[in-house]
C-alpha positions, 0 to 999 in steps of 0.5 A: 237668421237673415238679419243676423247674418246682414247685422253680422256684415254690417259690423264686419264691414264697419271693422274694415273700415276702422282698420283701413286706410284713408280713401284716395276716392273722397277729395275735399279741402284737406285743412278743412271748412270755416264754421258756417261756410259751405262743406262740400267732398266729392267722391270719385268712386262708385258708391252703391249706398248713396249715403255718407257719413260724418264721424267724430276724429275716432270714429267712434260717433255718427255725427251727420248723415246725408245723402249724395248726389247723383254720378256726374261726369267730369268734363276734363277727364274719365272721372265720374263724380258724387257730392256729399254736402254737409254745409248744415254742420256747424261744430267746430271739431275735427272730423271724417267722412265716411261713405261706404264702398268708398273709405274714409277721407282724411282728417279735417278741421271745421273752424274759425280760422281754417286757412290762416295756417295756410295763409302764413305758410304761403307767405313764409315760403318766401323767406325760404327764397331769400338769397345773398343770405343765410337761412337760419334755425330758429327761423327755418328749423330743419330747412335753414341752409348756408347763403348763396349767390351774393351777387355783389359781383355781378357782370354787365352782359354785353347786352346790356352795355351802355357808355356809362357802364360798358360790358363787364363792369362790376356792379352789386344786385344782392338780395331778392328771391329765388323765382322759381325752382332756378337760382335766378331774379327776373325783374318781369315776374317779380312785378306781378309777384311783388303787385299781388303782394301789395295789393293784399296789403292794400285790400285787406290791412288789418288782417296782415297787420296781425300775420306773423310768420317768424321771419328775422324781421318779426316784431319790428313794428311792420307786418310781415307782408311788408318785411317779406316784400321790402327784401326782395323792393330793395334788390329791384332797385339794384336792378336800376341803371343810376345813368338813365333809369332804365331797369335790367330785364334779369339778373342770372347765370348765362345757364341754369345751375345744377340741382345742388345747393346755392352755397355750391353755386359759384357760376358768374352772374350777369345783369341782361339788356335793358326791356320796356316791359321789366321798365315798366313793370318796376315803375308799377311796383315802385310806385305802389310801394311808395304809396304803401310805405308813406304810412311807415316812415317812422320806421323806414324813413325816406324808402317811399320817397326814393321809390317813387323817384325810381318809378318816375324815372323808370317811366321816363326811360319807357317813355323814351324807348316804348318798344325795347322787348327782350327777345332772349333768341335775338339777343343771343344771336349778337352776344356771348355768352349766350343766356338760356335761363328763363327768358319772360319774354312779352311781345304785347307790352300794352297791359304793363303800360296801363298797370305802371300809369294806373299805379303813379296816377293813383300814387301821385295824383298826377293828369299826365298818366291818364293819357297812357291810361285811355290809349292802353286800357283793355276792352275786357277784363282778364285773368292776371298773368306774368305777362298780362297784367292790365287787371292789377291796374284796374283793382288799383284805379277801383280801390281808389274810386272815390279819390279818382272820380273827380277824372270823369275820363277814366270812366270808373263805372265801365272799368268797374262793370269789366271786372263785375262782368269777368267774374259773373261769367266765372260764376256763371258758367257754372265752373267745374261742376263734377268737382263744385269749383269754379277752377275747371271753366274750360279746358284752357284753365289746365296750362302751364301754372294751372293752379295759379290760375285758380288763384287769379280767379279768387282773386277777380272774384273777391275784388267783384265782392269787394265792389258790390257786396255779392256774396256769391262771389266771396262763396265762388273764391272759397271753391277755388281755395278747396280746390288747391287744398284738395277737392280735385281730379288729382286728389292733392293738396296742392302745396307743400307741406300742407293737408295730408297729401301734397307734394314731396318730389316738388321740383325746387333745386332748394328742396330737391339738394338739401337731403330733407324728405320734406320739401320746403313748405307753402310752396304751391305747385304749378298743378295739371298741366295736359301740355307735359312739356317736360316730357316726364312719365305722367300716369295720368295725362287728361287735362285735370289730371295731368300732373306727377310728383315727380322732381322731373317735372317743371311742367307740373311740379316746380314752383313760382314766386308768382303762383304763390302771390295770389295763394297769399292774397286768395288765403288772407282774404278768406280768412278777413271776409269768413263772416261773410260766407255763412249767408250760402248755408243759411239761403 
């Protein structure tokens, strides 16, 4: 009678569960697992059972069952972890988790091919961005929108007035994308936007030659990596004073516009003062352009030439005013109107130095940028940021290792060893270990763009790869990309459109004006962030936990051209290296 009456609840039990809802409690990559790579869920409610399940997508078949782990505790909130491992399942398929007390997870993919949607998605996103132009249906669908912001009629601030160009003088700087959640350009996060795109291209061409995203471009005989980055290459150029090569910090409203679509936006746009840092940031996206572009000329014939002629004479201009910073306070203290739209500020300029004399000496060849090389070359290697982007001239100077060696003054090997060492000490401080990523290192991860610091470390870690073969480092990237897809404190897939939980309320004036429920997709969002400087209603406020859906929130929610570079880079480079990832299930 006894086990008829445990038999009879068993099958109450498993009825409830094929009823129910999926489990907010099991957090995994919400896409799902490359064939032979490590699989791995982390459930964050107490399971008495200790067991866990794989079922078919009906969940009429059993397929795996294994064993969790033991309760851990989070160092970066309340919450308390167990892990289900079934990296020794292989079949492709779609599939749940299952884990009694617990729930069900959401569905997910086992593939070949598990982040090359992911991969489109992200880069698509900036066609999304594209203004001076309209975003059409067949391209679109439900998200295409009347153009905005021509900026063929652009001011000249008085900031930025010069002899040749005095204050209001008309000039045209269409194109380009959005930056961020605002309707403005800002030459400084465009830089390390446009050299973690490149650099993509760069690492891993024959993936991108085949990514097709159905952008107008498509099938005219570039990839689209390239047609994507050329529209926002070209209006960069604009941003060029012809009278002295210096380059225009940004090209903006004096305010920010109203949450309405951009073909309501009819405010005056100005091009601001004249900064060392945007100078110097143009020549490094100028000159790695060039290089690029040399192998399309057929296609664009003499686009790298007068790249390369813009970042020459873009340095040339730094080198004659080597400490121009844009101190947005100061500026508008002396002129009107008065400009308080995102400011990009940078008071250490020695990073955007060493990136632009890495990019023209591996563009032109040329001695005289090893000197700037030498003086401004950092003492370690760091996690890439808008305004810290000495590392994309390191990847640059180790990509071309064998055609600059014959300059034993860079010492390659120590340049090398700095970006070997970062990413051990990822690897080896263990990471985030009640989530099993490497995002989650300390508490300082969680700022302001969080999960675009998950996506730079992908990066360091990929380029360690690239540089010694290790394949720990490729398995410690693919953490980070199960992180933004959902293996996390906060339960989300990070990007729009994505998984089956992302964001709907993204703060993105695109997304929020246009009347769609859904907001643009590939977007990802900036993610945890315990600092809440927007001071929106956050439910939750531990340093991994600190983020709301909510369009309130630009401290956690909006979105950034320079959060999704490197998702387009870390996604792209999974999907060309998944080979590479099975020796962690086979060791």
């Amino acid at each position: 009678m006894a086990r008829t009456a445990a038999t009879l609840l068993f099958v109450m039990v498993w009825l409830s569960f094929l009823q129910a809802q999926p489990s907010t409690n099991i957090q995994l990559n919400q896409a799902g697992f490359y064939t032979h790579a490590p699989k791995i869920a982390v459930v964050t409610s107490p399971a008495q059972s200790g067991i866990f399940y794989l079922l078919s997508a009906d969940k009429k078949d059993t397929l795996y069952k294994g064993i969790l782990s033991a309760p851990e505790n989070s160092a970066y909130s309340s919450t308390a972890t167990s892990i289900a491992d079934f990296s020794a399942f292989s079949a492709a398929g779609v599939y749940i988790l299952f884990v009694p007390d617990a729930g069900y997870s959401y569905p997910f993919n086992i593939s070949n091919d598990i982040h090359r949607a992911l991969s489109a998605a992200s880069l698509k996103s900036y066609y999304y961005q594209r203004m001076s132009m309209p975003i059409l249906p067949q391209y679109a669908g439900k998200w295409a929108r009347a153009g905005g912001h021509p900026d063929k009629e652009v001011l000249i601030h008085p900031s930025a007035a010069s002899g040749k160009r005095p204050a209001h003088t008309v000039i045209s700087s269409p194109g380009g994308w959005y930056d961020a959640g605002d309707y403005n350009k800002y030459i400084v996060n465009s830089g390390i936007t446009m050299g973690t795109l490149l650099t993509a291209y760069e690492d891993f061409p024959l993936y991108f030659d085949t990514l097709q995203t159905n952008i107008p471009e498509t099938g005219n005989g570039l990839p689209d990596i390239i047609n994507e980055t050329l529209y926002n290459l070209r209006w960069m150029l604009t941003m060029q004073d012809p009278n002295d090569g210096g380059v225009y910090h940004k090209c903006t409203n004096a305010a920010f516009d109203k949450m309405i679509m951009p073909a309501g936006c009819h405010n005056p746009r100005y091009v601001v003062q004249k900064s060392t840092a945007a100078a110097l940031d143009f020549a490094a996206v100028m000159a790695q352009a060039s290089r690029i572009l040399v192998s399309f000329k057929k296609q664009l014939p003499g686009l790298n030439d007068s790249c390369l002629h813009a970042a020459q004479y873009a340095w040339h201009w730094a080198k004659q005013n080597p400490a121009v910073l844009y101190d947005q306070r100061a500026m508008n203290a002396l002129y009107q109107p008065a400009v308080t739209t995102g400011a990009y500020g940078d008071n250490n300029i020695k990073d955007e130095w060493f990136w632009a004399a890495c990019e023209l000496l591996a563009t032109t060849g040329k001695e005289a940028y090893i000197q700037e090389i030498l003086h401004y070359r950092p003492a370690v290697a760091a996690i890439p940021s808008w305004n810290n982007v000495a590392a994309l001239g390191s990847y640059t100077l180790l990509r071309y290792k064998n055609t600059l060696s014959k300059y034993r003054q860079l010492n390659l090997p120590a340049i090398e060893q700095q970006v070997i060492d970062l990413a051990g000490s990822l690897v080896g401080n263990g990471g985030n270990r009640a989530f099993r990523t490497i995002m989650g290192q300390s508490k300082k991860d969680f700022i302001w763009g969080s999960n675009a610091v998950a996506m730079n470390q992908g990066i360091v870690l990929i380029n360690a790869y690239l540089l010694t073969k290790d394949k720990h480092y490729i398995a410690a990237a693919l953490t980070n990309a199960d992180y933004i897809m959902g293996r996390n404190a906060t339960g989300f897939c990070f990007v729009t459109g994505m998984g089956s939980r992302s964001p709907v309320h993204i703060h993105h004036r695109l997304s929020v004006a246009d009347g769609i429920t859904q907001p643009i997709p590939g977007l990802l969002a900036g993610g945890p962030n315990p600092g809440m400087q927007d001071k929106c209603k956050y439910v939750f406020t531990e340093p991994e936990t600190a983020y709301t859906d909510t369009d309130c929130s630009y401290a956690s929610n909006e979105t950034a051209i320079n959060w999704n570079a490197p998702l387009v880079y870390v996604s792209g480079a999974l999907e060309a290296l998944q080979y590479e990832l099975a020796y962690s299930v086979r060791k």
